[in-house]
C-alpha positions, 0 to 999 in steps of 0.5 A: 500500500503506497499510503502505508509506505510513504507516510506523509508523518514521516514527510516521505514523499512518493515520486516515480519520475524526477524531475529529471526524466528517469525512474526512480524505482522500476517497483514503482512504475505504474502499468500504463498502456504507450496509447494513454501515456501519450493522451496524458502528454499531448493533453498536458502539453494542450494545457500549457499552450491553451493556457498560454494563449488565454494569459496573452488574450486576457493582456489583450483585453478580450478575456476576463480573469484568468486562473493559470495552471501552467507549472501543475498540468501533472497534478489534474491530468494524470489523476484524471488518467486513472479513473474511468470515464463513470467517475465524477471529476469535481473541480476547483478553478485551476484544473483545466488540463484535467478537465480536458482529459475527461472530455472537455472543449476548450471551446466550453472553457474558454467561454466560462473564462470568457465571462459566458456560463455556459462554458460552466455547462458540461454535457451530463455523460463526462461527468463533470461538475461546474468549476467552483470558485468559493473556495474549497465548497467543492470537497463538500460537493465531491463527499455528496457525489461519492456517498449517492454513489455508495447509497445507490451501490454504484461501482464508481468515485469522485475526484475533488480538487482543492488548493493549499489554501483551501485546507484552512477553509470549513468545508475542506474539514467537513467534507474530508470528515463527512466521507470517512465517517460514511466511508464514501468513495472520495479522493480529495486531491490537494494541489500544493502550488505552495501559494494561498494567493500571496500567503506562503504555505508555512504561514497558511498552514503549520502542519508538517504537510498538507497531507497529515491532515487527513490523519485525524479523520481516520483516512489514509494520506499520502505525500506525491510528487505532483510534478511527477505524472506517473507518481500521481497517476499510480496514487490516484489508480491505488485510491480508487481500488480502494474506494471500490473496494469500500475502504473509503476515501483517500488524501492525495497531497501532490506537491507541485508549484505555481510557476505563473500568477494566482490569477491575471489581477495576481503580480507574483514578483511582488512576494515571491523570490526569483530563485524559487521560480528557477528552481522549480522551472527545472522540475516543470512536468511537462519537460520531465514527462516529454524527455521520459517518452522521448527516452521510450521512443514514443515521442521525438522533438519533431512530433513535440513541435508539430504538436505545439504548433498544432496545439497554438492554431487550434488555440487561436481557432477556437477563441475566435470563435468564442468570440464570434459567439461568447456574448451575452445578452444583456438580459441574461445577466438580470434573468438567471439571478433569481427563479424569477426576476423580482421588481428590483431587477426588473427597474435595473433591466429596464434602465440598462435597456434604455442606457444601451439604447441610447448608445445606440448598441 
């Protein structure tokens, strides 16, 4: 049992791939087919160019706030390799890479980010649920997806997501506590990017690691390399056999680092040190990850800048067409805020309406 081995009590942490490229331990190695290890890179390399297009198109003035995920591909990918496609995905805000994976357009998630809901609409069969920003509300979310899975007997999990800053919150503690008492089929998955905006981990939180709070709950912890997608990914595989199985939820800390802003209102050089940043830029997941399948004739650095080019067009396609089509109308904004708009918004609506008429839009 990896949670039995690598003991977050004792801060050992479980890596298979370092950041170097190279196996740790042969031991280790989860069983991945070549077809799914190459989804996993050519959906993280995605990832990484969509997120870099969106950053430039929200410096340009045509998105709105924007959460990068660059530096933690690995951390939401690979967990979402592991599961299978009757699992539920519950996402944070920063799990893009992962959320394509389980089957969502970009087009969908550049509309949300776009300011447009519904790219925060997915078709029911991915089995994905909305982003959610209030943070760490999702735990609680994941513990009342998992524990209708076990009520109705269903063989199937859910994969909550939440950041190093989203453990100091309620609904972290109630969720995590309310799956292990019904010994519900949740995987709570801790992206440890080590900032809480601009609040560093060891002043968020004095626990030794992030991981050790599932102890006190009774739920088996481990400690993860989250830069390392085969290390995630065996993680995640060995906490699902376990939900499966009936033992309940597991803790998943993946250690990983936040390599651009919190969001695009975020100026990370104003708290963080530049040396943090070049050390953490040689473990980025996707160059270890690209020189280990490059190491098992997978892939070549031909392929690997096909598909980035590939992967640049594809982007700029798909925003010009949220473009064209992303807009919402005005009246959207008053009609969905309540079932029924009451007087107050009805005034708003009516003043709006004249406003824009009289700008002639």
């Amino acid at each position: 049992m990896l949670t039995k081995k690598f003991d977050p009590l004792k801060k050992k942490i479980f890596q298979v791939l370092d950041h170097e490229g190279n196996i740790t331990d042969e031991k280790l190695v989860p069983k991945i087919d070549d077809e799914t290890l190459l989804k996993m890179y050519k959906t993280m390399l995605l990832g990484r160019v969509a997120d870099t297009k969106a950053l430039q198109y929200q410096r340009q003035g045509r998105m709105l706030t924007y959460a990068p995920i660059k530096g933690q591909e690995a951390a939401h990918c690979a967990p979402i390799a592991a599961l299978e496609k009757k699992d539920w995905m519950v996402p944070a805000f920063r799990e893009m890479a992962g959320m394509l994976y389980k089957g969502a357009d970009l087009e969908k998630l550049y509309l949300y980010w776009y300011g447009n809901e519904e790219g925060n609409h997915f078709d029911e069969d991915l089995r994905i649920l909305p982003i959610s920003v209030p943070i760490a509300s999702q735990i609680n979310h994941g513990a009342g997806v998992a524990y209708a899975a076990k009520y109705k007997g269903d063989k199937e999990v859910a994969v909550a997501f939440v950041g190093d800053g989203g453990t100091s919150h309620g609904e972290f503690h109630e969720g995590l506590n309310f799956a292990a008492t019904t010994q519900s089929p949740l995987i709570v998955i801790i992206q440890n990017n080590q900032w809480a905006i601009s609040t560093p981990r060891e002043v968020q939180s004095k626990a030794q690691n992030l991981a050790s709070k599932g102890i006190g709950y009774g739920v088996p912890s481990i400690l993860v390399d989250g830069n390392d997608p085969l290390a995630m990914f065996a993680a995640v595989k060995e906490a699902r056999k376990r939900a499966i199985d009936g033992n309940g939820p597991t803790l998943i800390e993946a250690l990983t680092y936040r390599l651009g802003p919190h969001t695009t209102s975020d100026d990370p050089t104003i708290y963080r040190d530049d040396k943090d940043l070049k050390y953490w830029e040689k473990r980025d997941p996707i160059i270890r990850f690209k020189k280990y399948l490059i190491d098992k004739e997978l892939l070549t650095e031909e392929e690997d800048e096909k598909l980035q080019q590939e992967y640049k067009d594809f982007s700029n396609k798909t925003f010009k067409k949220v473009e064209k089509t992303g807009l919402v109308p005005l009246e959207d904004v008053f009609k969905y805020t309540y079932k029924e708009m009451h007087k107050d918004l009805k005034e708003q609506l009516s003043v709006h309406k004249q406003l824009a008429e009289s700008e002639g839009k």
